[in-house]
DRENMIDREN-759755 format. One line per field, with one value per residue (C-alpha): residue number from 0; x, y negated, z. Coordinates in pm, 1 decimal, decimal comma, padded with zeros to 6 digits, m for minus. Each point is the difference from the previous one (the first is absolute). Layout:
// DRENMIDREN-759755
pos	NUM_...
u	X_...
v	Y_...
w	Z_...
This chain:
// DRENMIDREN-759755
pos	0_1_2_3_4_5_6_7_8_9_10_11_12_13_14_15_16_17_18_19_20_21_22_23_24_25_26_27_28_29_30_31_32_33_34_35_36_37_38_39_40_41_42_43_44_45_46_47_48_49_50_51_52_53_54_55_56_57_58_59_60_61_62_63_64_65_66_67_68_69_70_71_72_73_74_75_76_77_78_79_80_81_82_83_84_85_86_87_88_89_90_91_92_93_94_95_96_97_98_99_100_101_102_103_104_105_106_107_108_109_110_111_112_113_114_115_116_117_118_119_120_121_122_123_124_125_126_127_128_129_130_131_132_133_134_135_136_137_138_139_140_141_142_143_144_145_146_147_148_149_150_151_152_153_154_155_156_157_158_159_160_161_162_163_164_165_166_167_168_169_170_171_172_173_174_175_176_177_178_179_180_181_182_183_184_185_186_187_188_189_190_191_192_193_194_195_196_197_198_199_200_201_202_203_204_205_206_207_208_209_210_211_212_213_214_215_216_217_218_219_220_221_222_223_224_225_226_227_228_229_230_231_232_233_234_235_236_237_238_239_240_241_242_243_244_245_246_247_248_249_250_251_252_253_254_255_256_257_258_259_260_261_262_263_264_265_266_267_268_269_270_271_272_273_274_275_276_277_278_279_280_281_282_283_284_285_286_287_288_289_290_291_292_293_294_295_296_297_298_299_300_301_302_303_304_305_306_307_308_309_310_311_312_313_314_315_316_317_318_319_320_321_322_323_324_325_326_327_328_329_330_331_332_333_334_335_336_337_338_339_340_341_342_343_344_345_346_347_348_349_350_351_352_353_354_355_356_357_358_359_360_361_362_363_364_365_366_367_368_369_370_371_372_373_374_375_376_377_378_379_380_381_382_383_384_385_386_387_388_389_390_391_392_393_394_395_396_397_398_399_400_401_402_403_404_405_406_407_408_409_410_411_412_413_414_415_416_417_418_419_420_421_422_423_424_425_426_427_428_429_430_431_432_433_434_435_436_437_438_439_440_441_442_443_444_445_446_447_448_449_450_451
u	m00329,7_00328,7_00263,0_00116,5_m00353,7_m00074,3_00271,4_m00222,8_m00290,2_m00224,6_m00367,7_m00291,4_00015,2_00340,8_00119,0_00172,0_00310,4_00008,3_m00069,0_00331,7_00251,8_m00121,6_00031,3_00342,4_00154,8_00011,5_00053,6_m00274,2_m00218,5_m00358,6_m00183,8_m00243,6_m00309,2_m00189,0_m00276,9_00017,6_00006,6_00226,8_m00201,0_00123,9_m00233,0_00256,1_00356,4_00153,6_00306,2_00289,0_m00259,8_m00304,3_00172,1_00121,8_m00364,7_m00093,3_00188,0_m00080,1_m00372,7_00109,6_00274,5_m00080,2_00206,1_m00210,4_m00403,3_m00078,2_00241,8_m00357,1_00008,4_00275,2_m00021,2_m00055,9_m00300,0_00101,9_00229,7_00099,7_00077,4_00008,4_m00060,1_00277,3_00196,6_m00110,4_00179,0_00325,5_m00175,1_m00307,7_00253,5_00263,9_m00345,6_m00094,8_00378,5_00023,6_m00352,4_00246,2_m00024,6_00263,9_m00120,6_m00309,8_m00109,5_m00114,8_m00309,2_m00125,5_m00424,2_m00054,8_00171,0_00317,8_00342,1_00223,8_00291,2_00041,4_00159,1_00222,7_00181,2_00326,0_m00191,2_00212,2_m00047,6_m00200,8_00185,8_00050,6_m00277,7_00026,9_m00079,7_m00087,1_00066,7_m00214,2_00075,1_m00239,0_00174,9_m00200,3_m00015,3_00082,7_m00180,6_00324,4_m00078,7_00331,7_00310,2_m00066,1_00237,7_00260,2_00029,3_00201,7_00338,6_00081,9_m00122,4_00103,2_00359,5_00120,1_m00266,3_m00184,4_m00352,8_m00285,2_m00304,8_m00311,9_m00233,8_m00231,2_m00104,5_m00378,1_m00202,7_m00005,3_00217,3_00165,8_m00047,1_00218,8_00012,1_00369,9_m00071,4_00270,0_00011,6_00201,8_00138,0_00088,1_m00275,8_m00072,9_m00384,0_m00069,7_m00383,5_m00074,0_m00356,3_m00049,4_00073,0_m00162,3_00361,6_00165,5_00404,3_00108,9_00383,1_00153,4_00298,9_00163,0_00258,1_m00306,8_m00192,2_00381,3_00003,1_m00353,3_m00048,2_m00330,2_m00007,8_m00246,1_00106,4_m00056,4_00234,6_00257,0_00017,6_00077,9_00220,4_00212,8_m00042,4_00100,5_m00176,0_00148,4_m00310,4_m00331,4_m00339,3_m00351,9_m00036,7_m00356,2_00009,4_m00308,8_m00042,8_m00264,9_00054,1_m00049,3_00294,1_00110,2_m00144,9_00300,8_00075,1_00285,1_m00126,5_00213,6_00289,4_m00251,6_m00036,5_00391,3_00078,9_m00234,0_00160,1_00303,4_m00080,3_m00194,7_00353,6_00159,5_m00239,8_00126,6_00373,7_00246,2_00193,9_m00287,7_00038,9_m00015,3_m00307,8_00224,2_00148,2_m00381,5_m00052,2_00309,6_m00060,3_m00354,7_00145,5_00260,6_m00303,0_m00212,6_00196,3_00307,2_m00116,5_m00385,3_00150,3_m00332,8_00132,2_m00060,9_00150,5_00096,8_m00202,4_m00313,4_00223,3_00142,1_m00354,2_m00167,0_00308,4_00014,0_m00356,7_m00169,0_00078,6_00354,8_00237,3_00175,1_00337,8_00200,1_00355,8_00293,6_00153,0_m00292,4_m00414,5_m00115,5_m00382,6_m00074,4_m00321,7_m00231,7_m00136,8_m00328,1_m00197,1_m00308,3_m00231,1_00204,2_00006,7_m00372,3_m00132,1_00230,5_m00134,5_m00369,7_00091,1_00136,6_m00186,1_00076,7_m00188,0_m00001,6_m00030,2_m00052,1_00289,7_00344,4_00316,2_00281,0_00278,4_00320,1_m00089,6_m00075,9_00360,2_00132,0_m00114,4_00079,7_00371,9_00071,2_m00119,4_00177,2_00302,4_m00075,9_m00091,7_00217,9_m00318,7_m00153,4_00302,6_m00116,8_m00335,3_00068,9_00214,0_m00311,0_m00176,4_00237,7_m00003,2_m00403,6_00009,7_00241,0_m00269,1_m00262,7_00204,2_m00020,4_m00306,7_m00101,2_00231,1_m00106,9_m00409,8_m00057,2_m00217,9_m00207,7_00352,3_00076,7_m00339,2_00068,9_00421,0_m00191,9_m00154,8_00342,9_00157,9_m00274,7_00049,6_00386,3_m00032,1_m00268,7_00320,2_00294,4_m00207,9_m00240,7_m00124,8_m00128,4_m00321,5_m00238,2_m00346,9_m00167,0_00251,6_m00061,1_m00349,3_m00008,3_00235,2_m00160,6_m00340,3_00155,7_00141,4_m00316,1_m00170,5_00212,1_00328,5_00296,2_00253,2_00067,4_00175,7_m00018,1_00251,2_00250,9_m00046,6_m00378,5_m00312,0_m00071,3_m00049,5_00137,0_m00214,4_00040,7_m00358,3_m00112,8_m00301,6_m00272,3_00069,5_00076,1_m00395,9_00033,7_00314,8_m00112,5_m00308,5_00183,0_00220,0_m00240,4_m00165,9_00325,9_00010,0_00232,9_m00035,5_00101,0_00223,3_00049,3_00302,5_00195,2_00379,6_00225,4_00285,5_00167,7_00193,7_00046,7_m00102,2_00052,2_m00071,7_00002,4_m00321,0_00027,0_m00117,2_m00338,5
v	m00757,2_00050,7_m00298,5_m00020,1_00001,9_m00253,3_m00256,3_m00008,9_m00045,0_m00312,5_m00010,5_m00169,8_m00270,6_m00127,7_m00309,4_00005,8_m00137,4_00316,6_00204,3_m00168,4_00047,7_00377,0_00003,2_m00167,7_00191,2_00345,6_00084,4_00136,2_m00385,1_00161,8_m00049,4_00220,9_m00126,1_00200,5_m00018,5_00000,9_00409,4_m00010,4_00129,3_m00148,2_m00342,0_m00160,9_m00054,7_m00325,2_m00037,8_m00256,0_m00065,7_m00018,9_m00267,5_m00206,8_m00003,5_m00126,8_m00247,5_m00134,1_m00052,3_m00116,0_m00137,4_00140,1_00273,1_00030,9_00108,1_00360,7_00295,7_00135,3_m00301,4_00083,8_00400,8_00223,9_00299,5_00111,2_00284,9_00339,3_00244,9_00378,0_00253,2_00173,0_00294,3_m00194,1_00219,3_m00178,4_m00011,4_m00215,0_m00213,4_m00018,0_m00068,8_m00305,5_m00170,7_00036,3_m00241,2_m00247,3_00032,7_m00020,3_00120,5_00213,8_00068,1_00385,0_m00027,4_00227,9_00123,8_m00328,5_m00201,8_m00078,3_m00077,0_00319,4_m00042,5_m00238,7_00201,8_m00239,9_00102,8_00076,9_00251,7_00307,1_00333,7_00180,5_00205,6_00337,3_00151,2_00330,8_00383,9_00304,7_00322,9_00234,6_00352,1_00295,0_00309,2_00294,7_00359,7_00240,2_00326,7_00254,3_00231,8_00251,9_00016,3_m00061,7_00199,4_00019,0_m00388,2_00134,7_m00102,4_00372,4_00140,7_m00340,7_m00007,3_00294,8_00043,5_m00310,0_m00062,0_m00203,9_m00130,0_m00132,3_m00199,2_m00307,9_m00247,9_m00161,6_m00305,7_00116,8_m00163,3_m00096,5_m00340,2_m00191,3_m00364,8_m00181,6_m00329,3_m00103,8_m00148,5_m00279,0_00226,6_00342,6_00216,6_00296,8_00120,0_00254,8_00043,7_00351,8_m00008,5_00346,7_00132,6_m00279,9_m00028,1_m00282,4_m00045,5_m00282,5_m00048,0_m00291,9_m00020,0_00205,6_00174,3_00095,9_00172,7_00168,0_00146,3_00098,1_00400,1_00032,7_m00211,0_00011,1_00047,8_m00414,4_m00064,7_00228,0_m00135,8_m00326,5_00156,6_00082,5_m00385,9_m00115,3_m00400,4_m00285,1_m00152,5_00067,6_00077,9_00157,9_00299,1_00090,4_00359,8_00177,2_00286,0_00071,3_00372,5_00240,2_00102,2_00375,7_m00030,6_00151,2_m00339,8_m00105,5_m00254,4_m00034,3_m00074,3_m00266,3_m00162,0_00031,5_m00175,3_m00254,2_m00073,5_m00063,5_m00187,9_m00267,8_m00084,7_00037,4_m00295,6_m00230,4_00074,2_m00156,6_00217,3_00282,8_00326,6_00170,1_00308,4_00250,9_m00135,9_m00040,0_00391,5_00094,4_m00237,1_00108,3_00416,6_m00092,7_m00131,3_00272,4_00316,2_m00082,0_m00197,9_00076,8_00398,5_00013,4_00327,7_m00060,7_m00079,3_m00297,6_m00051,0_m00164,8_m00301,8_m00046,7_00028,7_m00223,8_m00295,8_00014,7_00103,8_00129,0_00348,5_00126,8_00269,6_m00031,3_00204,4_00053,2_00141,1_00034,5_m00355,9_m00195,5_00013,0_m00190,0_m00095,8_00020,4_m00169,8_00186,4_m00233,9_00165,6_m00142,2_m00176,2_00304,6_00267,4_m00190,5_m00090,5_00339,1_00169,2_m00292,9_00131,0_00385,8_m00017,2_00027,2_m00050,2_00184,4_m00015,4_00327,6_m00172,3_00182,4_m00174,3_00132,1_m00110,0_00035,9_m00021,7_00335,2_00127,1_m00152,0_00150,2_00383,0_m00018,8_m00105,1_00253,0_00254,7_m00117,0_00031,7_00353,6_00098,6_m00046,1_00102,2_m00322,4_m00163,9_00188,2_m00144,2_m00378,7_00081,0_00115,2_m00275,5_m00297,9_00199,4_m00009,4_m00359,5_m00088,6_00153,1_m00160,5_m00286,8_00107,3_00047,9_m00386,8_m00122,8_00144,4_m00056,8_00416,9_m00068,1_00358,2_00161,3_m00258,6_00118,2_00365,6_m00093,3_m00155,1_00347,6_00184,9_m00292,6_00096,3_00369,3_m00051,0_m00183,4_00211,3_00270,3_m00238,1_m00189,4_00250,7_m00246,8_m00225,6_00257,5_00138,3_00156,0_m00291,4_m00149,2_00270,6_m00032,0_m00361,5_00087,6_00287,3_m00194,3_m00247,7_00244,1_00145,1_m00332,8_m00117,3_m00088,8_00099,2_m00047,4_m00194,2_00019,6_m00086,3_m00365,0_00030,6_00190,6_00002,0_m00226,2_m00086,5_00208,8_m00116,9_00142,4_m00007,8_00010,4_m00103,8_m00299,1_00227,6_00227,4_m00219,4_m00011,5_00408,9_m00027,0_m00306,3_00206,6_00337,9_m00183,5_m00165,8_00342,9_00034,6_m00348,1_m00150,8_m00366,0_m00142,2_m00299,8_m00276,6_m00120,9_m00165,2_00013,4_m00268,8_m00063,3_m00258,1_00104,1_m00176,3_m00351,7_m00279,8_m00369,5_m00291,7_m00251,0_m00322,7_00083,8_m00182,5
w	m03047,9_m00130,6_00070,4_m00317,5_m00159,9_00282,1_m00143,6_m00277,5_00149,5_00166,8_00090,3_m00157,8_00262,1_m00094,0_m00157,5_m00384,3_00144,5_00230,5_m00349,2_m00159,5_00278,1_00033,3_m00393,6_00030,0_00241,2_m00228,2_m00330,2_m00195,1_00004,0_00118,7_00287,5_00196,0_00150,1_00232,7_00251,1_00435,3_m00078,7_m00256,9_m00300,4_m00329,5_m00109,1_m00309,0_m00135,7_m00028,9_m00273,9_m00107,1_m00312,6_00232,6_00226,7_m00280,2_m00146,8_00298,6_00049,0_m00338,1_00112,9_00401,9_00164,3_00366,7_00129,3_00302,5_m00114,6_00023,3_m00195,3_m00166,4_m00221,9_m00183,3_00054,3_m00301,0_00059,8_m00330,1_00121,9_m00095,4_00328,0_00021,7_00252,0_00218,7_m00132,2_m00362,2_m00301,7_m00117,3_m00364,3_00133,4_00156,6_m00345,6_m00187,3_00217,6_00017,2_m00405,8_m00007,0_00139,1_00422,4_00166,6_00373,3_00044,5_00377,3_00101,3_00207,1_00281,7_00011,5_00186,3_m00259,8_00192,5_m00157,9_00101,8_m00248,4_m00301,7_m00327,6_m00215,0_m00342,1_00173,9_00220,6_00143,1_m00073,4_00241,8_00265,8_m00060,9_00179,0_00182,0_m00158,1_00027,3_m00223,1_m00147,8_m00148,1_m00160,1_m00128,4_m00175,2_00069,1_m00244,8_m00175,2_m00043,0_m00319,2_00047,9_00157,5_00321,3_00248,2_m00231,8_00150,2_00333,1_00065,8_00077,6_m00339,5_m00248,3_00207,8_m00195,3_m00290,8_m00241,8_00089,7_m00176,1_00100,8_m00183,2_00143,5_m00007,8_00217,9_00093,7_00076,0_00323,7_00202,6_00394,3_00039,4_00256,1_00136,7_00166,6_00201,5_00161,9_00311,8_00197,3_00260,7_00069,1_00037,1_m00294,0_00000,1_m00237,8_m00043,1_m00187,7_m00118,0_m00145,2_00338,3_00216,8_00188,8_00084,3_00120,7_00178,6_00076,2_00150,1_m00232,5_m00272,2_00195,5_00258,5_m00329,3_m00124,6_00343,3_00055,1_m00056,8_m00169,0_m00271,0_m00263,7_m00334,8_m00089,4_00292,3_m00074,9_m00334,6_00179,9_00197,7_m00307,6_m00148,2_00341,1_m00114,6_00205,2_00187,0_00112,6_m00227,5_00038,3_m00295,4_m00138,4_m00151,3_m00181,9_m00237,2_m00300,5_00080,2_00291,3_00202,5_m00104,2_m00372,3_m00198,5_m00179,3_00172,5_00221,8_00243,3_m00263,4_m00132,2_00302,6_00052,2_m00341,2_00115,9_00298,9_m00132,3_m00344,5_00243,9_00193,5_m00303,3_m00105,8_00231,3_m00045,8_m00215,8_m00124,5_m00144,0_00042,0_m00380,0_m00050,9_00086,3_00311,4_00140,7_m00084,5_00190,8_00269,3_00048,0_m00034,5_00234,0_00268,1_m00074,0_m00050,3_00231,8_00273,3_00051,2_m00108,1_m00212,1_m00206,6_m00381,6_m00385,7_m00109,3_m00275,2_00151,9_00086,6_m00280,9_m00244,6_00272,2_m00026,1_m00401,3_m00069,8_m00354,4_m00174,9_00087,1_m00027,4_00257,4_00008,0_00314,8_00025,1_00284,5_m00141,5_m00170,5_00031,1_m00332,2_m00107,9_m00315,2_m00085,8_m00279,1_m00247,3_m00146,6_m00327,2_00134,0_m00094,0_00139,4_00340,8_m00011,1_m00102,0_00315,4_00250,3_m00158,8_00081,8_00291,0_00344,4_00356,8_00252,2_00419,3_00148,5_00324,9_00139,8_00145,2_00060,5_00145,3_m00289,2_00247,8_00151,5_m00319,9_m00138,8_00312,2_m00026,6_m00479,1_00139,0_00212,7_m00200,5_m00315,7_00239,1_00066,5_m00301,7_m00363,3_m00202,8_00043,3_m00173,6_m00332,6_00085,3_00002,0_m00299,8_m00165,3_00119,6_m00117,0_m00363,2_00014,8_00130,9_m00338,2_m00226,5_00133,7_m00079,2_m00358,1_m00015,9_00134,5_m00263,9_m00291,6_00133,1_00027,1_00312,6_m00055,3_00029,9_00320,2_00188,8_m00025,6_00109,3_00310,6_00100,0_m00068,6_00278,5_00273,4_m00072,2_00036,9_00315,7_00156,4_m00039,6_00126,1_00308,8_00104,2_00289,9_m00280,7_m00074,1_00218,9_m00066,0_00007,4_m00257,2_m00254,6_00030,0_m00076,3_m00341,2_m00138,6_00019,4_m00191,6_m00235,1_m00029,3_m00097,9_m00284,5_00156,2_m00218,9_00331,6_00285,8_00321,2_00360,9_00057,5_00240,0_00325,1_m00102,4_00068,9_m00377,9_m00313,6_m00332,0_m00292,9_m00383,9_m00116,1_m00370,2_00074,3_m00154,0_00295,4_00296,0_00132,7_m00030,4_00170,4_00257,3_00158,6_00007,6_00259,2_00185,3_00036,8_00262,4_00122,6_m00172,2_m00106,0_m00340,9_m00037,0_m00267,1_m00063,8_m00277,2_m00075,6_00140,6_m00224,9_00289,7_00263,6_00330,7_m00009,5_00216,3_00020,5_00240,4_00129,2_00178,0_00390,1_00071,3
């Protein structure tokens, strides 16, 4: 038992005068009386003694004759409101009992606030559908000429879990992959040479302490949606959680760019970090000084009839996007053509733009066939027969446009409803798989849970 719940306690075999000098010696004027195994039998009180002695004038008979087994108690871990609810009837001292139905702690009005209690963060950031633009989104091309992106992000998301611990040691668990890292202390993972992308994220952080980090995806690996710059942003945005002074949107998109691009060297844009950290419908505009998002605010109908047209479909094939990135850089660097190219492409990607605003989603499904047509001329790599197989079925079906996402692994197709069964078995014909999806107009979220 507690001491200090012991001071207020005698057994069932003691004397009254026993119950007053244990009364008398603290302040709150109630007695405990328990059993030989301590399990809570009655309360004795400054009114209960006084009635007694009314009625007898010997101090020394049994405690239960002037014990009360009227008595409110509560459980342990009781809510603070059952507790506020049972001192406003009047009580003064109300004793938390364990499953045997021993006194563990006694709650009085001037109770403390519980101590903080330890926690964990949580982050989820989407992946994003990009309609146009994308390529223009290179340092080497936006350094010297202004790009524009438009794109959209899912309910699809990379999921991630920050415990920390009480001493040094950094696990990262990767779930998608079935890999696990184990490092004895931050400068140990900063100096270890294959890091996976969640680590070298961390690396970049550089947290004070040790954790355990949970990551898992909604999405396949190599899927063209950007997924490794969702599970990037959701890296960060879970320390950023548990720091006090928060990173702003646009310093997690950099920080998860600068982890990705520059220290993992996974060739790429920067625009999948950036829709993934502020989430929804966006233009997003980069330049040599500035990137700004600009988030597209659609009437209701407009937004619900282009969630109901568009489709997402899984050619089963995945690519890794940094070679891709890799080979489109070096031949925009050999070649000044494909400068006029990603010009054309930024202008297309600003009239699709128009064409969102104003609800013209007939004119936005053809645009999407002129962007896969333009990029199938500026990043070759992106098609190959199967590729155009997959589209002109499509095409064939109903499907006013679409385009393969990213480095390739999912199709993106503007299909009217009435057409999307036409459309959904003229793909499966090829093995391809359809996916639902909704918009996500959030970006990176993150949030914390008391640790169990």
């Amino acid at each position: 038992m507690n001491p200090l719940v012991q001071k207020l306690c005698v057994r069932t075999d003691s004397r009254v005068r026993n119950a007053i000098k244990c009364m008398e010696s603290g302040k709150l004027q109630i007695v405990f009386v328990v059993d030989a195994a301590g399990r809570l039998e009655g309360v004795v009180t400054n009114g209960d003694i006084r009635r007694y002695f009314l009625e007898n004038n010997d101090a020394d008979r049994p405690v239960s004759e002037c014990m009360n087994r009227d008595f409110h108690t509560v459980e342990m871990n009781a809510p603070r409101e059952k507790l506020l609810k049972i001192f406003d009837l009047g009580y003064h001292a109300v004793p938390a009992l364990d499953a045997q139905g021993r006194i563990r702690e006694i709650h009085t009005r001037g109770m403390f606030a519980r101590p903080e209690s330890p926690v964990l963060a949580r982050a989820r950031a989407p992946v994003r559908i990009s309609f146009c633009g994308g390529g223009s989104d290179l340092t080497h091309f936006f350094f010297e000429h202004a790009a524009a992106v438009l794109s959209c992000t899912l309910r699809l998301y990379a999921h991630v879990t920050l415990i920390p611990r009480k001493d040094a040691r950094i696990r990262v668990f990767s779930r998608d992959i079935d890999k696990e890292e184990d490092y004895a202390s931050f400068d140990a993972l900063r100096e270890a040479p294959d890091k996976g992308l969640a680590a070298t994220v961390i690396s970049v952080i550089a947290p004070g302490g040790g954790f355990d980090f949970y990551l898992h995806s909604d999405f396949p690996a190599g899927s063209g949606l950007g997924g490794s710059s969702a599970v990037a942003t959701a890296t960060v945005a879970a320390f950023n959680e548990l720091r006090q002074d928060r990173w702003n949107t646009y310093d997690v998109a950099e920080l998860a760019f600068q982890a990705e691009r520059l220290c993992l060297n996974i060739a790429g844009g920067w625009q999948d970090q950036y829709a993934s950290a502020f989430g929804g419908l966006n233009l997003i505009e980069f330049e040599r000084g500035d990137n700004r998002v600009h988030p597209i605010h659609l009437e209701e109908r407009t937004r619900n009839e282009l969630e109901a047209c568009l489709m997402l479909v899984d050619t089963g094939m995945r690519r890794d996007s940094g070679k891709l990135h890799d080979a489109l850089r070096r031949e925009w660097s050999a070649e000044s053509a494909h400068t006029h190219l990603a010009r054309q492409s930024v202008a297309l990607c600003r009239q699709m733009h128009h064409y969102l605003v104003r609800g013209e989603l007939d004119c936005f499904g053809r645009a999407l066939h002129e962007a896969w047509m333009l990029k199938k001329t500026f990043f070759p790599a992106a098609s190959t027969p199967r590729v155009d197989r997959i589209y002109d079925a499509a095409r064939g079906a109903g499907a006013l446009g679409g385009k393969l996402l990213g480095a390739g692994g999912f199709f993106l197709f503007h299909v009217e409803p009435q057409r999307r069964r036409d459309v959904i078995r003229a793909v499966a014909a090829l093995g391809c798989t359809t996916i639902d999806f909704r918009f996500e107009p959030q970006g990176v979220t993150s949030w914390r849970s008391k640790i169990s």
